[in-house]
LOSEKOL-171068 format. One line per field, with one value per residue (C-alpha): residue number from 1; residue in one letter; chain; z, x, y. Coordinates in steps of 0.25 Angstrom, whole numbers, plus 5000, padded with zeros to 4 digits. Each point is the difference from the previous one (the first is absolute). Layout:
<recs>
seq	NUM,...
type	a,...
mol	A,...
z	Z,...
x	X,...
y	Y,...
</recs>
This chain:
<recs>
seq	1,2,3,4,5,6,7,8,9,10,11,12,13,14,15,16,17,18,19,20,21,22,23,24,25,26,27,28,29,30,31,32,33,34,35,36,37,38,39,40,41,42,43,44,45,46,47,48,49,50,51,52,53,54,55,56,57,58,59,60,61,62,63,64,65,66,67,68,69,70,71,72,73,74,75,76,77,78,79,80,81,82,83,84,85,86,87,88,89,90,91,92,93,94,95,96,97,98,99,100,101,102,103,104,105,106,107,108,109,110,111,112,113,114,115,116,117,118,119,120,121,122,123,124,125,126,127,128,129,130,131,132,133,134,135,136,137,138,139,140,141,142,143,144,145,146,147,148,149,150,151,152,153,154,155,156,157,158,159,160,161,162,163,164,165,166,167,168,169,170,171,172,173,174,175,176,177,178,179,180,181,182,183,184,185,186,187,188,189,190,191,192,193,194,195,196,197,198,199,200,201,202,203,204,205,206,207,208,209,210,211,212,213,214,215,216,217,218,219,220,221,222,223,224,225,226,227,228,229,230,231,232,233,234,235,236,237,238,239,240,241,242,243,244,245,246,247,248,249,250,251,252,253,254,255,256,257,258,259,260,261,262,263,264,265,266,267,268,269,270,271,272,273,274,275,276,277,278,279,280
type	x,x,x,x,x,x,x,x,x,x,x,x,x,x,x,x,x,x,x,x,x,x,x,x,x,x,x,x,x,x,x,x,x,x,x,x,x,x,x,x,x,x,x,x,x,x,x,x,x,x,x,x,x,x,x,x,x,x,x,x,x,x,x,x,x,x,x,x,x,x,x,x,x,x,x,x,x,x,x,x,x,x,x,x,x,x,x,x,x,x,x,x,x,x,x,x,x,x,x,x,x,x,x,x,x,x,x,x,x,x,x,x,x,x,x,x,x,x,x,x,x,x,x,x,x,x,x,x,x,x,x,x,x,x,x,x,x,x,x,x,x,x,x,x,x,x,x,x,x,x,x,x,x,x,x,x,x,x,x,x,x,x,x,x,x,x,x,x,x,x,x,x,x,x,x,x,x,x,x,x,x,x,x,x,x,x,x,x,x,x,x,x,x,x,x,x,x,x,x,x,x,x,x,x,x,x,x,x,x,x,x,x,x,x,x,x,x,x,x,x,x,x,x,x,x,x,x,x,x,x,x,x,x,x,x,x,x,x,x,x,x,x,x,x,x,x,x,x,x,x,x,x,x,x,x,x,x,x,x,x,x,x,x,x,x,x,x,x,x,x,x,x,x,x,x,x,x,x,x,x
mol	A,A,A,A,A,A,A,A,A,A,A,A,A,A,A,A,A,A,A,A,A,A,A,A,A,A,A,A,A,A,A,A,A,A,A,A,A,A,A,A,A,A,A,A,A,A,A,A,A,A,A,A,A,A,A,A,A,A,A,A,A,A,A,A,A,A,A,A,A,A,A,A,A,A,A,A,A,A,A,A,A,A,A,A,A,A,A,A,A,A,A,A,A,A,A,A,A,A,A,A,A,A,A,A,A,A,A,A,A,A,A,A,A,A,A,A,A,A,A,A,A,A,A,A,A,A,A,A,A,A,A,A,A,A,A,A,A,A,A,A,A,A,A,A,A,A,A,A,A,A,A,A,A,A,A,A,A,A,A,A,A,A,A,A,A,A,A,A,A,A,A,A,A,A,A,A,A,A,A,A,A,A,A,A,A,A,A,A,A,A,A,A,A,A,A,A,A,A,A,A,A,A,A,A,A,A,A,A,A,A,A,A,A,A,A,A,A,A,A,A,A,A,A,A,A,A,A,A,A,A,A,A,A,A,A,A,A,A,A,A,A,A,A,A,A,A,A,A,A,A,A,A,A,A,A,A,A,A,A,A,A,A,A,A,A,A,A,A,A,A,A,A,A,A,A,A,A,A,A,A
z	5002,4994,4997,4988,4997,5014,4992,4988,5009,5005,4987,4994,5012,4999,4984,5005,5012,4989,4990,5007,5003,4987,5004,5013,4995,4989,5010,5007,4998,5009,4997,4996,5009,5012,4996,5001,5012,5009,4992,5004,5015,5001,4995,5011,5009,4998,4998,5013,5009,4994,5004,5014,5002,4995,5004,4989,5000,5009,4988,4996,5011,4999,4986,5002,4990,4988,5004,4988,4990,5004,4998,4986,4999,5002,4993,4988,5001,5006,4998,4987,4993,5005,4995,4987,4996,5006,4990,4990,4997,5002,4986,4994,5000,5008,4991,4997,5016,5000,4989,5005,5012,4997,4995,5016,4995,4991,5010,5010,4991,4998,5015,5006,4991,5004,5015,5005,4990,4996,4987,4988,4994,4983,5006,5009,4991,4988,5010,5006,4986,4997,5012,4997,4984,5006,5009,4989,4991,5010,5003,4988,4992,4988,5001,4997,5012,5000,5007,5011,5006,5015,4993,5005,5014,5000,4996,5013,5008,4997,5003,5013,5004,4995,5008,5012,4998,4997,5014,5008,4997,5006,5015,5009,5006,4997,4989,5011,5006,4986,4994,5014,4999,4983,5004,5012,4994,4986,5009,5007,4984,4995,5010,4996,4987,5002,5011,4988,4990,5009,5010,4999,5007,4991,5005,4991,5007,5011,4987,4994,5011,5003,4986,5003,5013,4994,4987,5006,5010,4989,4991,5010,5004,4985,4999,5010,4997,4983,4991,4998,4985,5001,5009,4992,4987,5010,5004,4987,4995,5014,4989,4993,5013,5001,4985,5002,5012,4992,4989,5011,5005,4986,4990,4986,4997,4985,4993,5006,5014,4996,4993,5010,5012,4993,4998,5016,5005,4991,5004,5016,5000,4993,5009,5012,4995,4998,5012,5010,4997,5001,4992,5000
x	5014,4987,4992,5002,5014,5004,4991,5007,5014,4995,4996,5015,5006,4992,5003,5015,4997,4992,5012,5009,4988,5003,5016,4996,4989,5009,5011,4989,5006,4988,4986,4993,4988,5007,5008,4987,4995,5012,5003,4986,5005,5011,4991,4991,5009,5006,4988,4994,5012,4997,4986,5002,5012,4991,4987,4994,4995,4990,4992,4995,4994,4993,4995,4999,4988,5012,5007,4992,5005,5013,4999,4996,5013,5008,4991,5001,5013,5009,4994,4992,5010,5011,4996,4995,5014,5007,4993,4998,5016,5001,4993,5003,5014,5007,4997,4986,4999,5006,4991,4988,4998,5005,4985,4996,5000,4987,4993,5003,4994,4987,4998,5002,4991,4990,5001,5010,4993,5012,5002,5008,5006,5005,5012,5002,4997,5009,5011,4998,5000,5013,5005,4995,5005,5016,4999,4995,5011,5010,4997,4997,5013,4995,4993,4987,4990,4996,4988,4997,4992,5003,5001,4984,5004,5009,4990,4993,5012,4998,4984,5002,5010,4992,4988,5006,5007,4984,4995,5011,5000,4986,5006,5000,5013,5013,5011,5007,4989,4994,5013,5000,4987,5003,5013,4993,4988,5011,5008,4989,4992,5013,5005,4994,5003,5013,5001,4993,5010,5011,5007,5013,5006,5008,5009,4995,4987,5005,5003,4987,4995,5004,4998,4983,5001,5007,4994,4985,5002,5002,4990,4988,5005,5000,4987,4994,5006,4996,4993,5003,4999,5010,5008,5000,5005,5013,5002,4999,5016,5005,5005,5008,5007,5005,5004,5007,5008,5004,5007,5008,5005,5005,4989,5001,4990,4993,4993,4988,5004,5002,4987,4991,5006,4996,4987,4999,5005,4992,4987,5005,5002,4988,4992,5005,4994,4987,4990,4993,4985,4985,4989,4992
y	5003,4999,4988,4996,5004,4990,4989,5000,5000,4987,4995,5003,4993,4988,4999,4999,4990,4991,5002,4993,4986,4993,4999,4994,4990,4997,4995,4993,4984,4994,4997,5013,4998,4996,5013,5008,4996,5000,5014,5006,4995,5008,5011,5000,4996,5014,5006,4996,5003,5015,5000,4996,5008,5013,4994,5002,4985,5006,5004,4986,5000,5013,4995,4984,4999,5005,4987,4992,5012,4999,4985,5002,5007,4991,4989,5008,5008,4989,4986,4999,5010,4993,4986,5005,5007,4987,4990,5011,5002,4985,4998,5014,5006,5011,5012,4995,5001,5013,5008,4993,5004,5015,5000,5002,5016,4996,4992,5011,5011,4991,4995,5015,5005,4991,4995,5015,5010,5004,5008,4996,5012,4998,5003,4991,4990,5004,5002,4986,4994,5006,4992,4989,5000,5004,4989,4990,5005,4999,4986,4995,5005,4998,4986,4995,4998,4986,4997,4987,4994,5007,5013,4998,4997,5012,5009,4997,5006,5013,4999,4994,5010,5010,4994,5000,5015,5004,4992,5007,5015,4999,4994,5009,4995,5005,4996,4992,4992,4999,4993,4993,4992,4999,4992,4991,4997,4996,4990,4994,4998,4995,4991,4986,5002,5004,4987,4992,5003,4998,5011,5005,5012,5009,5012,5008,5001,5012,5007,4998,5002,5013,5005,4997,5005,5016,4999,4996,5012,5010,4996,4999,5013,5005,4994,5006,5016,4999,4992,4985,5002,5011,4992,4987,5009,5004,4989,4992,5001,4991,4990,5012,5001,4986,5001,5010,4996,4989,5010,5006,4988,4997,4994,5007,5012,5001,5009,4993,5003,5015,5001,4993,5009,5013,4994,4995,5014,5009,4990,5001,5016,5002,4991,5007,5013,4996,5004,4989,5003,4992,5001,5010
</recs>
């Protein structure tokens, strides 16, 4: 399968990996920051136990110098975007949270232009935008956005993932030791602020867990096969998916929904057509 097709199959599957995030943070009853780093353990744990089982842990030693980057990652992708969403959506509201930080496709097309080179097609734009309206319409139902004061911390998220996304499609390591050291490096920055603000050990972390570990490992591999803009654009509609799951399990469908899922699939298909190219 040629390069670019397999990149955009990874990007798919990690949209559907990340769908299903918001049902098992939401079931979450412990404190959310305790809940991330214990989740981030679980991660690398996994993580690790395939690196040595393939040996591919023998790589960071080949490339000790891209240890600091790969700590960037996890300072950025992990710990700081992390803590911004936390005390964001503590003094926003759910859907502000959920809008907000689909605008990682718009940081993603800024920072690959300027740090990867990347180019940013018209297309790919107006296709992302069209994402981005379905998903607002679909969350929203009709209502007014109201703006808060976290909606400023939640506007961070998307620029600290996107940060740390820019960082690591420039490691030479591969997807799983990449989401390896993201996760490591996240659990030992997080740690005593999770034992400061009390520690509490929740089920729901092996599932978390797992959903970083699977979901990391196809989106560095994504990353490093097409375009991170492109990428981002697929992988913007996660939040559809846990929506939509949530129709199937029996919550009502509207007009909205209808509307907003034309707008998400059209956005996506088009997306996916749209060739991984650098400036010229």
């Amino acid at each position: 399968m040629e390069r670019e097709s397999l990149g955009v199959l990874f990007a798919i599957a990690g949209t559907f990996i990340y769908g299903i995030e918001p049902v098992v943070i939401k079931s979450n009853p412990s404190n959310p920051i305790s809940f991330a780093a214990f989740s981030a353990l679980v991660a690398s744990l996994l993580l690790w136990g395939s690196l040595l089982w393939t040996g591919k842990w023998e790589e960071i030693r080949a490339n000790r110098g891209d240890l600091k980057k790969a700590f960037l990652v996890g300072l950025f992708g992990t710990a700081l975007a992390y803590l911004a969403y936390s005390f964001g959506a503590r003094m926003s509201t759910a859907i502000n949270a959920a809008l907000i930080t689909r605008s990682e496709v718009l940081f993603s097309f800024m920072l690959s232009w300027l740090f990867l080179g990347e180019k940013i097609t018209r297309r790919l734009v107006a296709y992302s935008l069209a994402i981005i309206v379905g998903l607002a319409i679909v969350i929203l139902q009709g209502r007014s956005l109201e703006l808060h004061i976290g909606d400023f911390l939640l506007l961070l998220v998307p620029l600290f993932w996107q940060l740390g996304h820019v960082i690591a499609k420039r490691l030479p390591y591969s997807s799983p030791t990449i989401a390896a050291l993201r996760n490591t490096f996240g659990f030992l920055l997080l740690l005593p602020l999770a034992i400061a603000t009390g520690l509490e050990i929740s089920a729901f972390v092996i599932a978390e867990g797992l959903v970083i570990a699977l979901g990391q490992l196809v989106w560095y591999r994504s990353i490093k096969l097409i375009n991170l803009s492109k990428a981002t654009a697929i992988i913007t509609p996660a939040p559809a998916v846990a929506i939509g799951l949530g129709i199937l399990l029996g919550e009502s469908f509207t007009v909205y929904h209808a509307l907003g899922f034309i707008l998400i699939t059209l956005g996506t298909l088009g997306a996916v057509k749209v060739e991984s190219e650098l400036r010229t």
